[in-house]
C-alpha positions in Angstrom: -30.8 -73.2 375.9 -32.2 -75.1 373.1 -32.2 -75.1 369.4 -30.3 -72.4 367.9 -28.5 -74.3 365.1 -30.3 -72.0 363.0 -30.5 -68.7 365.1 -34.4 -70.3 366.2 -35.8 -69.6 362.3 -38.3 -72.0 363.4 -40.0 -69.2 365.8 -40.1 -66.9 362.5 -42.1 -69.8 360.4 -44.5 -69.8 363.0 -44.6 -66.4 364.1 -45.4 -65.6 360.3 -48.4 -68.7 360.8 -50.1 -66.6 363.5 -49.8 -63.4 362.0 -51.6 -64.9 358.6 -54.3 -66.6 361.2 -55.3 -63.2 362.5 -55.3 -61.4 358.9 -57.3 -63.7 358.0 -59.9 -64.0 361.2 -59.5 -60.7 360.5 -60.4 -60.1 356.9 -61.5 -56.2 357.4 -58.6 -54.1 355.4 -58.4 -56.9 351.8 -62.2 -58.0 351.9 -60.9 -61.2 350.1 -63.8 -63.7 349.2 -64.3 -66.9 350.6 -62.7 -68.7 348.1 -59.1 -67.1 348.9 -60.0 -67.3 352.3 -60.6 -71.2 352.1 -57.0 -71.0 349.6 -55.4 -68.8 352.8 -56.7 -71.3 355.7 -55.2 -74.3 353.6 -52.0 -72.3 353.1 -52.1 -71.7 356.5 -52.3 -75.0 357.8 -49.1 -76.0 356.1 -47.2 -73.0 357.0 -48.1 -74.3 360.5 -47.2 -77.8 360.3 -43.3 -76.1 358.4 -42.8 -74.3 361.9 -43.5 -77.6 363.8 -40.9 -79.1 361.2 -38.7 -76.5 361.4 -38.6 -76.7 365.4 -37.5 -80.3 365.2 -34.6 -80.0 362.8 -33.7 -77.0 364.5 -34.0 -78.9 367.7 -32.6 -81.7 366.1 -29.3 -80.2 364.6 -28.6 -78.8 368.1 -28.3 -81.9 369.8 -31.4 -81.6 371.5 -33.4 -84.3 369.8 -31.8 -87.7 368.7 -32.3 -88.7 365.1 -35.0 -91.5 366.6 -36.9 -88.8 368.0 -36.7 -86.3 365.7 -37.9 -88.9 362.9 -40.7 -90.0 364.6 -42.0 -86.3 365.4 -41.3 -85.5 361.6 -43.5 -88.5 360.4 -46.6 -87.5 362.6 -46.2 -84.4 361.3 -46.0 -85.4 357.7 -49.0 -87.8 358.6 -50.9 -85.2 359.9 -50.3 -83.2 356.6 -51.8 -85.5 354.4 -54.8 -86.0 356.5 
């Protein structure tokens, strides 16, 4: 099995990523304005991209990934980010 070093956490970040995606697709019980919703998708998007980080560490600390592998995922990622 892989990951683990960190009892799979990474699933949670991401898991909490979708959840916050349908809320806010959803928008029916908080009625929140455009503006937090713009604030909300943003949020969301990095929340995303710290459960694709997460997975690699976790992957990474487990042996799963090697450091050049794991470094080169994490800098797309961080690229990605900032686009």
């Amino acid at each position: 099995m892989s990951g683990g070093h960190f009892d799979h956490g990474c699933f949670r970040i991401s898991q909490f990523a979708d959840d916050l995606l349908a809320e806010i697709e959803e928008n029916k019980d908080w009625d929140y304005s455009e503006e937090t919703l713009v604030r909300l998708r943003v949020a969301h998007k990095i929340i995303v991209s710290a459960g694709k980080l997460a997975h690699i560490i976790e992957w990474l600390y487990s042996d799963d990934y090697g450091e050049e592998g794991a470094c080169k995922r994490i800098d797309k990622i961080l690229g990605d980010v900032d686009d």
